[in-house]
N, C-alpha and C positions, 0 to 999 in steps of 0.2 A: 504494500500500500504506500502511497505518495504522499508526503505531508508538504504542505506549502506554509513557507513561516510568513506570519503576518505582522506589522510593523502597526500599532496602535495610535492611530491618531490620538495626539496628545493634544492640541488646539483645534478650534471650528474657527477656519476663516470667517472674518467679521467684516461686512460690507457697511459702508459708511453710506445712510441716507443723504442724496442728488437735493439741494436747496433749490427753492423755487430760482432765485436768479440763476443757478448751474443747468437746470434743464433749460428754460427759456433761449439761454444761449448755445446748448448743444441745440436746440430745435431749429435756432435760427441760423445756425452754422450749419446742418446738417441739410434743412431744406434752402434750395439754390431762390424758389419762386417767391419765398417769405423776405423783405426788406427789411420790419423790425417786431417786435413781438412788445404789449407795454400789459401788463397787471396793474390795477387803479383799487384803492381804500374805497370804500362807501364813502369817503368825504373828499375824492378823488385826488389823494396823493398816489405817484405814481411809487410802486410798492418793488415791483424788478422790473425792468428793459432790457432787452436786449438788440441789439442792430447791427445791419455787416458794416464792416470797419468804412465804407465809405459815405455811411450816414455822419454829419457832425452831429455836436451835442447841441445844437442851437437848433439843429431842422428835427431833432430828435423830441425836444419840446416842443415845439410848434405843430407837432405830428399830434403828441400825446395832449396838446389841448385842444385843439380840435374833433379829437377821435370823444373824449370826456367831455365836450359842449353838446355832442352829438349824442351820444349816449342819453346825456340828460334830457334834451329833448325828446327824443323818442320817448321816456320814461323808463328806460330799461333799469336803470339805477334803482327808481322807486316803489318798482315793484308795484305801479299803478294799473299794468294793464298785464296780459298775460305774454307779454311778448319775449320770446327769451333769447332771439338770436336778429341781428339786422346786419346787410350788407350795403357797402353804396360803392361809385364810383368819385372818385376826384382827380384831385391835379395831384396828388401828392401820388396814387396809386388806388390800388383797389382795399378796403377795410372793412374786415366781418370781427365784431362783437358778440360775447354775451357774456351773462352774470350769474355767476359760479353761487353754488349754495351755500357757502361761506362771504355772500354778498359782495365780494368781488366783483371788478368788470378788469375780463381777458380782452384783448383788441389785438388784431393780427392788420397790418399792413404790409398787401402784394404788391407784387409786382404787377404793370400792366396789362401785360398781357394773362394777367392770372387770372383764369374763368371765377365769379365770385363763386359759384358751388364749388368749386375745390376749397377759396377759404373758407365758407361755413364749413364744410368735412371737415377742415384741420383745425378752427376755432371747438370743434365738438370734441372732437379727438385731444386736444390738450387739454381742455378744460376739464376732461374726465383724470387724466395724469394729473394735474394741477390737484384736482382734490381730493388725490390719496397723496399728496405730501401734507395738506391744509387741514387735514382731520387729522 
């Protein structure tokens, strides 16, 4: 009979939890069609951003106040209507929102030529990631 000697793991590799700013920027570095990704407070301070290195930090604001006027207009912030996802076109690019059950608003701005249903799919799709770090 053949015995196999066995070597006891002695430690459980221990993965360290990805912070909201650490995924937003893997997401936004990983997908080419994404220009910047913003997370907004219920009182709309901007909470993590991330954007490809050829955004500045000036058009970065200017992105993320506009995207947070919009939002509040629609009501998406105040939970007055049932609306949980919007998308539009502008000059800055293309921008699908929605508000995470942690009252959050996630905001993705595309690129141009980014069909808005692929950003709503990927606004849905992070926001679900988003709130298994936020619970």
């Amino acid at each position: 009979m053949l015995f196999a000697e066995t070597i006891p793991q002695t430690s459980v590799p221990c993965w360290r939890k990805e912070t909201t700013q650490q995924l937003l920027e893997r997401i936004s570095y990983e997908r080419s069609h994404i220009e910047s990704l913003l997370l907004f407070a219920p009182d709309g301070k901007i909470l993590a951003a991330a954007a490809k290195p050829a955004v500045s930090d000036q058009r970065l604001q200017i992105i993320a106040q506009e995207v947070w006027r919009t939002s509040q207009h629609t009501c998406l912030e105040q939970g007055m209507c049932d609306l949980k996802f919007f998308a539009l076109q502008c000059r800055l690019g293309q921008i699908a929102a929605t508000t995470l059950e942690s009252g959050q608003t996630l905001a993705i701005v595309g690129r141009h030529h980014v069909r808005l249903g692929v950003l709503l799919y990927e606004v849905d799709g992070i926001a679900a990631e988003l709130s298994k770090l936020l619970w």
